[in-house]
C-alpha positions as CSV (number, residue, x, y, z in Angstrom):
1,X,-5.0,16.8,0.8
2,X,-4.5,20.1,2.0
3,X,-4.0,22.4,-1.0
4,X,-3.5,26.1,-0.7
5,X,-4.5,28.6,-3.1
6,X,-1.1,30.2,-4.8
7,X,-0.8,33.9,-5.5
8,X,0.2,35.7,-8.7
9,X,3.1,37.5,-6.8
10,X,3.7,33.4,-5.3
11,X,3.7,32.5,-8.7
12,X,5.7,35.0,-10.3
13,X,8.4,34.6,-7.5
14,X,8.1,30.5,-8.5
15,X,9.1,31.2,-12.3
16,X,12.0,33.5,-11.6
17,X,13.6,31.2,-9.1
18,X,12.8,28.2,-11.8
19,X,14.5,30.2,-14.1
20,X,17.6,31.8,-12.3
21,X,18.4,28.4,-10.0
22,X,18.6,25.8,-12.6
23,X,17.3,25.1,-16.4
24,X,14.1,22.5,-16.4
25,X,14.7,18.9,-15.6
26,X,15.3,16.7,-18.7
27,X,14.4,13.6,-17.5
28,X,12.2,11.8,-19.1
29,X,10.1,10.9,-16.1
30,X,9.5,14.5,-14.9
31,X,7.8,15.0,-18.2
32,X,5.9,11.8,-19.1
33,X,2.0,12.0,-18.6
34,X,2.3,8.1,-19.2
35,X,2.7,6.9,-15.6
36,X,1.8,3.4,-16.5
37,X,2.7,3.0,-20.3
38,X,0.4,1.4,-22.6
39,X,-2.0,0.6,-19.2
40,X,-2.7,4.5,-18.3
41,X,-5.8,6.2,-18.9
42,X,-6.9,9.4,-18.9
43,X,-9.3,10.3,-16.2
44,X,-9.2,12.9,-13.5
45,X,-12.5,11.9,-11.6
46,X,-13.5,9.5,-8.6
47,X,-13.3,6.5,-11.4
48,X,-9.7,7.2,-11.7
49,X,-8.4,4.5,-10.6
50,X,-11.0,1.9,-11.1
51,X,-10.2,1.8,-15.4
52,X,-9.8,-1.4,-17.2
53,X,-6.1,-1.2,-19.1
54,X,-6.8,-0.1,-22.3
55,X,-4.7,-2.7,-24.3
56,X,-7.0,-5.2,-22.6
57,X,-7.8,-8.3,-25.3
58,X,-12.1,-8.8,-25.1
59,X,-11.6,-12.2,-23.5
60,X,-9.7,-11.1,-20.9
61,X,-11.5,-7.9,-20.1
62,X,-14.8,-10.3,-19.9
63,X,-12.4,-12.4,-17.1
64,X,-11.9,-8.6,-16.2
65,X,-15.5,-7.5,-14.9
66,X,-16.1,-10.5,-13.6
67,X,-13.2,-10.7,-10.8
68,X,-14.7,-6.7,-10.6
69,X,-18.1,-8.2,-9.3
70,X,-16.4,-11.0,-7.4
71,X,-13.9,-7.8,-5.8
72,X,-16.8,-5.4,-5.1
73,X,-19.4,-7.9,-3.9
74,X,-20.0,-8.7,-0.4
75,X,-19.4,-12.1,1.0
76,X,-22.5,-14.2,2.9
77,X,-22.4,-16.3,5.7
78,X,-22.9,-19.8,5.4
79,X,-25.1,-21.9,4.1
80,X,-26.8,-19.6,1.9
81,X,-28.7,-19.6,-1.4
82,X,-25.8,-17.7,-3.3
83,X,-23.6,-20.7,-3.0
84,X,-21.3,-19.3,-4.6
85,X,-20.4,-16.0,-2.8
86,X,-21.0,-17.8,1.5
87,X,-18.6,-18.4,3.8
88,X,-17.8,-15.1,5.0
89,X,-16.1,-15.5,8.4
90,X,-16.4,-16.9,11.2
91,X,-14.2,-13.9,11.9
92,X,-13.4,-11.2,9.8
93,X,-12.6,-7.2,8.7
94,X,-15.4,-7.0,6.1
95,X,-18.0,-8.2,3.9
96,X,-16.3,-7.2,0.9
97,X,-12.5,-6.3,-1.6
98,X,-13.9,-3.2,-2.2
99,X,-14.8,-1.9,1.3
100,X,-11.5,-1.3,2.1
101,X,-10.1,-0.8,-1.6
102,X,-12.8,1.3,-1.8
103,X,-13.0,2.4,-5.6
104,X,-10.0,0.9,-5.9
105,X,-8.4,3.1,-3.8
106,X,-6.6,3.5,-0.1
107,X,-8.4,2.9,2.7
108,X,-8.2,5.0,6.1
109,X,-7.9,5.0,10.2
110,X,-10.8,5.6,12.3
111,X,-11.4,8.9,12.5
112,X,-12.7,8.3,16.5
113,X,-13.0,5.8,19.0
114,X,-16.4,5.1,18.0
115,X,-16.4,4.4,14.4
116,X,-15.2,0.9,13.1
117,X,-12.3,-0.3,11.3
118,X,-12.9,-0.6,7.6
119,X,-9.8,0.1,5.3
120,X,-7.4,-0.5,8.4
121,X,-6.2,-4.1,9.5
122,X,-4.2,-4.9,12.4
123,X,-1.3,-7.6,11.8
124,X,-0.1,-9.2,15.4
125,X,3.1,-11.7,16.0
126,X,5.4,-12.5,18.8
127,X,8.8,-13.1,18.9
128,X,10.3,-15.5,16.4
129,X,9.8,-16.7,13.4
130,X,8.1,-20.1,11.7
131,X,9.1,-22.8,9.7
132,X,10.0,-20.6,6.3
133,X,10.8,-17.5,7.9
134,X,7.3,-16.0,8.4
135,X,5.6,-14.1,11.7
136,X,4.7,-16.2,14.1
137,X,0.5,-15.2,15.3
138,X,-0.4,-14.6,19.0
139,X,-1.8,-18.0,19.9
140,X,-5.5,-16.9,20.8
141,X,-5.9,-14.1,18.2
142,X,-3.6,-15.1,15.1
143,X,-2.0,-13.2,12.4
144,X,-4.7,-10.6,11.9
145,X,-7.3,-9.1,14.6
146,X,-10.4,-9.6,13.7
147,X,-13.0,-7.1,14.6
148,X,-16.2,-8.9,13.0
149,X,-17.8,-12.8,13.0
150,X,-21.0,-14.3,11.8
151,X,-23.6,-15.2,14.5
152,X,-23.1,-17.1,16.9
153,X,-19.4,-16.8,17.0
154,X,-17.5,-13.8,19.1
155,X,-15.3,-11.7,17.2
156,X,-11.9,-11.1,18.7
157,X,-12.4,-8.0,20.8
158,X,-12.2,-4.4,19.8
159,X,-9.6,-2.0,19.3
160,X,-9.3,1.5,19.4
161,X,-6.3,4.1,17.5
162,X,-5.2,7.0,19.6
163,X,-2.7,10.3,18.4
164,X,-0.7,12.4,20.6
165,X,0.5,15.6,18.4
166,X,4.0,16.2,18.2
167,X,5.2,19.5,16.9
168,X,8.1,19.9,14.1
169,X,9.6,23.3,12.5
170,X,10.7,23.9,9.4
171,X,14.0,26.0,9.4
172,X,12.1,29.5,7.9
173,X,10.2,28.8,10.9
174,X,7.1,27.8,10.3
175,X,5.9,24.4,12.1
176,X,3.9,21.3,11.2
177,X,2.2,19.0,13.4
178,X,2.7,15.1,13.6
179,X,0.4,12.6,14.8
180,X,2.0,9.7,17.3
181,X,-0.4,6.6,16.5
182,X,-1.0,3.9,19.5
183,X,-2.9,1.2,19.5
184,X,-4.9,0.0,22.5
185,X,-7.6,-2.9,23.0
186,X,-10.1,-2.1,25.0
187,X,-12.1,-5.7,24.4
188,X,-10.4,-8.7,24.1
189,X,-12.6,-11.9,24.0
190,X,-10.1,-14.8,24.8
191,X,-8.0,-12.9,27.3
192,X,-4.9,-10.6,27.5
193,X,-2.3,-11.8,24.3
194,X,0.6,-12.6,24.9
195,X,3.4,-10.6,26.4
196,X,5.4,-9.1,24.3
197,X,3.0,-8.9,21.2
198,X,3.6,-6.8,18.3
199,X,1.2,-4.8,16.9
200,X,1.4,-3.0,13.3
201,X,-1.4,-0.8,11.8
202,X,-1.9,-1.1,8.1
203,X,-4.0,0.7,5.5
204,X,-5.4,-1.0,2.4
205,X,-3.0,0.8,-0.5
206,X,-4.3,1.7,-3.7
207,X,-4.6,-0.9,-6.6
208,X,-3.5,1.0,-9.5
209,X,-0.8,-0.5,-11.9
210,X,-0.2,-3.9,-9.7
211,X,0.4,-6.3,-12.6
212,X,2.9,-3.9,-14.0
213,X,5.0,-4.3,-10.9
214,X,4.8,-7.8,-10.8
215,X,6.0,-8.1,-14.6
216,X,9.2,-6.3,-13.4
217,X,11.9,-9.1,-14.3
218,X,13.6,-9.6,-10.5
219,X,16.7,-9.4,-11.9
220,X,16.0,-5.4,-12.6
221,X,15.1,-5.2,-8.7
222,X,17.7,-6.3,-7.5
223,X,20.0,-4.1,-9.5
224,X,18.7,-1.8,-7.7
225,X,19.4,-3.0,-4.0
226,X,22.5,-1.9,-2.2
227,X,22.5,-3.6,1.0
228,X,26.2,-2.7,2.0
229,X,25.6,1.1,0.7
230,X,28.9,0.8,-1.4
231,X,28.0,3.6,-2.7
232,X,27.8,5.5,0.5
233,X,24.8,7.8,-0.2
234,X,23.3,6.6,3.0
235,X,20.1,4.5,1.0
236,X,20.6,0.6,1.4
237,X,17.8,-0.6,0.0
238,X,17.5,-4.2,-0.1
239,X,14.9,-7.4,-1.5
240,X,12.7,-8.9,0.4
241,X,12.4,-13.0,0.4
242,X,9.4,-14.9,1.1
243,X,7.4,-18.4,1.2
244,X,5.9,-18.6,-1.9
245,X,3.0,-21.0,-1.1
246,X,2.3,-21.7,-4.5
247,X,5.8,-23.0,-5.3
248,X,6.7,-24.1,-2.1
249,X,10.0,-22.1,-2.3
250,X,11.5,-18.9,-1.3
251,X,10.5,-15.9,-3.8
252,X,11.0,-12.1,-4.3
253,X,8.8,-10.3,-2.2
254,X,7.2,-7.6,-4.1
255,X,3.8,-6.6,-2.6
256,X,2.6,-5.5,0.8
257,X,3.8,-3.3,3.2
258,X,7.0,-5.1,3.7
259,X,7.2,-7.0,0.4
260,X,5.6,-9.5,2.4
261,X,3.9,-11.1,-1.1
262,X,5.5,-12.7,-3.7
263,X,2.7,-12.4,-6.4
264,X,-0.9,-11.2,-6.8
265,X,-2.5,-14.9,-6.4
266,X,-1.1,-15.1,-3.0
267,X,-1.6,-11.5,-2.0
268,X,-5.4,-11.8,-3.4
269,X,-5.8,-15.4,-1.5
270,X,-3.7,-14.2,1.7
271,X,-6.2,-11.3,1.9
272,X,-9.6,-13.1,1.0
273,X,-8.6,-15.1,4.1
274,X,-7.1,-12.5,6.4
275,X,-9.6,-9.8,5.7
276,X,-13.0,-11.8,4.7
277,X,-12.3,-15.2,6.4
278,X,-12.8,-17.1,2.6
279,X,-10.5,-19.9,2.4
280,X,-8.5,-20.9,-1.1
281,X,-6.9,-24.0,-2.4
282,X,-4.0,-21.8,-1.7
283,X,-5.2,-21.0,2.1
284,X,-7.8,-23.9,2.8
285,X,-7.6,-23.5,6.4
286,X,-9.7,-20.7,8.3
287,X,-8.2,-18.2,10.8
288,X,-9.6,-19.7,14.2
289,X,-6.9,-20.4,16.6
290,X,-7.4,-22.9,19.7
291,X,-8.9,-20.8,22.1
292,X,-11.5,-19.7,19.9
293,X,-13.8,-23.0,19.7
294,X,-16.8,-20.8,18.3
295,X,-15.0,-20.2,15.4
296,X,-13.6,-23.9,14.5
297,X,-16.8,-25.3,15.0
298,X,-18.8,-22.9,12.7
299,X,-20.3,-23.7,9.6
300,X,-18.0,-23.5,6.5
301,X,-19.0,-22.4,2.5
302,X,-17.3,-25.1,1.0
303,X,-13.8,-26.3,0.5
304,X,-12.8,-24.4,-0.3
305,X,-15.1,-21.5,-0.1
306,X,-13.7,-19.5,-3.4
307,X,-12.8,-21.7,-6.1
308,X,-9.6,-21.3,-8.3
309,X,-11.4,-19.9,-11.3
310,X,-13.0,-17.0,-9.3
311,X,-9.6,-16.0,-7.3
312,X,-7.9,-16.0,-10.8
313,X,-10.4,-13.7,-11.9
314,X,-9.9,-11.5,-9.4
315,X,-6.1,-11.8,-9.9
316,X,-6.5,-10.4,-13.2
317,X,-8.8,-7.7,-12.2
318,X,-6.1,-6.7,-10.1
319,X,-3.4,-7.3,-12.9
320,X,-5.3,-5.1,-15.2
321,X,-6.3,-1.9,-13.1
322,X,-4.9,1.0,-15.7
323,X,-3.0,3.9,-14.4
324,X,-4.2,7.5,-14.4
325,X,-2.1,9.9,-16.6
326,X,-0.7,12.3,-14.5
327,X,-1.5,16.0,-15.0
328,X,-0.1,19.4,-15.0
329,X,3.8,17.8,-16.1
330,X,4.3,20.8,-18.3
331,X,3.2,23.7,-15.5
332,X,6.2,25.6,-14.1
333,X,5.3,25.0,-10.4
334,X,5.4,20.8,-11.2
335,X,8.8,21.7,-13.4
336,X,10.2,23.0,-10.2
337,X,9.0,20.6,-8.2
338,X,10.5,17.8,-10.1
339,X,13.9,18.7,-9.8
340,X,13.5,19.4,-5.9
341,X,12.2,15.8,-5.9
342,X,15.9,14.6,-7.2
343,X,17.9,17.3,-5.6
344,X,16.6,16.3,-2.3
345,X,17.9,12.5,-3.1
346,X,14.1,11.4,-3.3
347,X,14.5,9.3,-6.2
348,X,17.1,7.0,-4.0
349,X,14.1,5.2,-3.5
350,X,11.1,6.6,-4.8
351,X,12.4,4.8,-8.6
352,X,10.8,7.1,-11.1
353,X,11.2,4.2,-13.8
354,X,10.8,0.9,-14.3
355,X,10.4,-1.6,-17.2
356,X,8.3,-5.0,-17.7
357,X,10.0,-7.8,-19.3
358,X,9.1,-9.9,-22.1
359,X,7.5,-12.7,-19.5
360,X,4.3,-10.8,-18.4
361,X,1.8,-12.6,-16.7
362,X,-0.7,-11.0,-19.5
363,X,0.7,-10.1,-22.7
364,X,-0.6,-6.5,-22.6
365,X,2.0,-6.5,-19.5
366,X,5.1,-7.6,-21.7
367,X,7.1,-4.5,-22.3
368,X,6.4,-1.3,-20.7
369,X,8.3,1.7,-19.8
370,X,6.3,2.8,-16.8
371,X,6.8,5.7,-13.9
372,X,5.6,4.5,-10.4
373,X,8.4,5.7,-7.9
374,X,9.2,2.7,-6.6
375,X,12.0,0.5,-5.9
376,X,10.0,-2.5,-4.3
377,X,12.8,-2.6,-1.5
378,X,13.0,-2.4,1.8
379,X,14.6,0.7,3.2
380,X,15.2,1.6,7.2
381,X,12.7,4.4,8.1
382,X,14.4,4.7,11.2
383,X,12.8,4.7,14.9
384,X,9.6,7.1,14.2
385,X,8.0,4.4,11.5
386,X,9.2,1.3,13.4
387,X,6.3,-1.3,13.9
388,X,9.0,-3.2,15.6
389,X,7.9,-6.6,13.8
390,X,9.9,-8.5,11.6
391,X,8.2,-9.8,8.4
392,X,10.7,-12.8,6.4
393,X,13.3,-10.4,6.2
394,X,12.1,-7.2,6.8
395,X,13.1,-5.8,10.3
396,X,10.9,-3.6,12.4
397,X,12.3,-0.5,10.8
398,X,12.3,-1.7,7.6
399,X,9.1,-0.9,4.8
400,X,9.1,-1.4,1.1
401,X,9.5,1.7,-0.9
402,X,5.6,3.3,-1.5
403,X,4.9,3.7,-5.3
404,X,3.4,7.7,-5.6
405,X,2.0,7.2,-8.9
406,X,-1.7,8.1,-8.4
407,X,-1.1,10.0,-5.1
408,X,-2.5,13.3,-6.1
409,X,-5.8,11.9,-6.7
410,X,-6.6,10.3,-3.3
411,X,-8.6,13.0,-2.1
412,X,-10.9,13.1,-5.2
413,X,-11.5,9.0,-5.6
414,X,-10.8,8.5,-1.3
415,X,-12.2,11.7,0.3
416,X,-9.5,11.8,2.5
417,X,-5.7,12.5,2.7
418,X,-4.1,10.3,5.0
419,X,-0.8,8.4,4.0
420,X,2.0,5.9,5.3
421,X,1.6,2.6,6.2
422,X,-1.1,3.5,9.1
423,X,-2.3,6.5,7.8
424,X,-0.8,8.2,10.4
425,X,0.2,11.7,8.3
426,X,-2.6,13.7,7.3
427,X,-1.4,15.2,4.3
428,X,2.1,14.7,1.9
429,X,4.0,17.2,4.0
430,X,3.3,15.2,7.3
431,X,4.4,11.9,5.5
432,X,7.5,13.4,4.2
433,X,8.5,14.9,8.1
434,X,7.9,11.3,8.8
435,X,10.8,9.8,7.0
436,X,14.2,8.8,8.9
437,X,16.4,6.2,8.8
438,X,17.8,5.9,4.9
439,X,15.4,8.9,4.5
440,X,16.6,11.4,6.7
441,X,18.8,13.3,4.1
442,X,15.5,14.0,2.1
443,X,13.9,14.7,5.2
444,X,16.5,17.6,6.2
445,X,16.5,18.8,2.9
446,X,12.5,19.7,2.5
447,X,12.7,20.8,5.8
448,X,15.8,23.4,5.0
449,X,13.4,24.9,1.9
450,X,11.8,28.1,1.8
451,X,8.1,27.3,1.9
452,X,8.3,28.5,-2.2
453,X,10.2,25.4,-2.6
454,X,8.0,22.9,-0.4
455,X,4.9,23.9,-2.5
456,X,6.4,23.7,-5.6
457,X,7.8,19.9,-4.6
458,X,4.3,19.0,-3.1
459,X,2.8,20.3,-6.4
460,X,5.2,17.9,-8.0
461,X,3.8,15.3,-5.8
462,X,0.1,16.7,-6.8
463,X,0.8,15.7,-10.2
464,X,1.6,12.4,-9.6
């Protein structure tokens, strides 16, 4: 994050224009140190996001550190010794949960040409859609590229992420500078894909607080979508539906970039296959395509090669992950920035508060008032964001609404700064000059503030 330094006489200017503008936001979420209820902790260090839930019964926080050690382990090729932790591959992103999640964190582009993915995939379709909705894969290279593979067995090629700067000014005249992402492959081991093949960059998001999200009753989300805008504030946001694998029906899509996941078993099996090659009772069938013969002939872990036990145990790992408390809600810089955060229409989707019902999947879930500035809809992000690929419902402008809870202490767990889906901005004032579509309104208004104003928001955001 880039943080600057701010001056007594900054300061000073800060409290008298807290003080003349407006009283001190009274809502409750501007205030609340509580981010995820009865699940937050209180830790400021690199850990911060790696914290069992407090509330956590001792039988379940045993099942707890053991999906931790099946989550931060690497994976084997088959046959091996550790039976119970081959089959990585035959292609793959990497060895391991946590190499990506890394602490439990967000994971990160390249930083050059040369240095390997790890903490960014690459999801590739073509036009249409399959039998419930869902992407359709490039025919030789599938859903996901796949970067790695065990011996003996070609990987799918390399690619490379490259940024042309684009300038933007703020109206006191001061200017920022944006980074254009495109993705090239300079490798390719079974040929050119298909024309017309989308490609979309995504980063591994943080864990924090998932099994409070997925205790949110669906009838509270969608309360929340208006797909029309009736109202006419310009924000539309609206559910995602998806194949639920598990019950072999459409379901609310909560999780993922695009709500593309119903729940945390098929987000934790989808990616145990997509990322690691490890196939489920869920997903018992590996990634190798046609072309790649290598790949369909090599030797497997098992079938399936995690068994149900281990991928629930993992599941609740990533149910449980507490919530940092946020810090600094009382300082009058985060005051400040609080209610620039609603006057500037943020909250449209950025939901400071949500509630679990009564039907957790744990217990420790069942009833929580909890702050993550989310929606879990999809909302337009207009042309700049655009993947251009369709996901169930989601267009190729359309993402679901980022929680922020956690986001001021990327740089200390992550060592890094980067945000959006691709990790495209390099700090919080980049990814806000990113947002269009629905977003524009909040766009123009942070970029109409006096640089007073846009600290005292992005110390808001700091806070977090």
């Amino acid at each position: 994050m880039q943080t600057r330094t701010i001056a007594p006489a900054l300061l000073g200017a800060l409290l008298c224009i807290s003080c003349a503008d407006e009283a001190a936001p009274t809502m409750s979420w501007a205030v609340d140190p509580r981010s995820g209820g009865a699940l937050t902790v209180t830790d400021n260090t690199r850990d911060a996001f790696a914290r069992t839930a407090p509330t956590l019964s001792p039988e379940r926080q045993n099942t707890f550190f053991v999906g931790n050690s099946f989550f931060n382990a690497n994976w084997v090729t088959a046959p091996a010794s550790t039976e119970g932790r081959d089959g990585l591959g035959p292609t793959f992103n990497t060895a391991s949960c946590s190499a990506c999640h890394f602490k439990d964190g967000r994971g990160r582009p390249p930083l050059s040409a040369d240095e390997p993915f790890e903490g960014l995939l690459l999801r590739l379709s073509v036009p249409g859609a399959g039998a419930h909705g869902e992407p359709v894969g490039e025919p030789a290279y599938g859903g996901q590229f796949n970067h790695r593979s065990v011996q003996g067995v070609p990987a799918e090629g390399r690619a490379v992420v490259e940024y042309t700067e684009r300038v933007e000014r703020f109206a006191d005249g001061t200017t920022a500078s944006l980074r254009v992402p495109t993705v090239r492959f300079p490798e390719l081991s079974f040929g050119p894909m298909r024309e017309g093949t989308m490609v979309s960059p995504r980063v591994a998001p943080a864990m924090v607080g998932l099994g409070l999200l997925e205790a949110v009753p669906e009838a509270d989300i969608f309360a929340l979508a208006d797909p029309d805008d009736r109202d006419g504030d310009g924000v539309s946001g609206r559910p995602n539906r998806v194949w639920n694998v598990a019950l072999g029906a459409p379901s609310l899509g909560r999780f993922g970039w695009k709500a593309n996941q119903p729940d945390l078993l098929q987000q934790t099996a989808g990616a145990f296959l997509g990322d690691l090659g490890i196939t489920s009772t869920l997903f018992p069938d590996e990634n190798c395509p046609p072309a790649q013969q290598a790949c369909r002939a090599a030797v497997r872990g098992g079938q399936p090669e995690i068994d149900d036990s281990k991928v629930a145990a993992v599941v609740l790992y990533s149910r449980a992950l507490a919530v940092p408390a946020r810090r600094d809600v009382d300082a009058p810089l985060t005051t400040r920035g609080a209610a620039l955060f609603e006057q500037a229409r943020c909250t449209a989707c950025h939901t400071p508060t949500l509630r679990t019902g009564a039907a957790a999947p744990l217990p420790e879930l069942a009833g929580q008032t909890f702050h993550p500035y989310t929606d879990l809809l999809l909302h337009d992000m207009g042309e700049g964001l655009a993947d251009g690929r369709p996901d169930f419902l989601a267009t190729g402008r359309e993402w679901r609404t980022t929680p922020l809870w956690g986001v001021g202490l990327i740089e200390r767990v992550n060592r890094h700064t980067f945000f959006l889906h691709d990790g495209r901005a390099r700090n919080l004032t980049e990814a806000v000059l990113w947002h269009g579509g629905e977003a524009e309104r909040s766009r123009e208004s942070f970029r109409a503030m006096t640089r007073v104003d846009r600290d005292a928001l992005l110390a808001f955001l700091q806070s977090l």
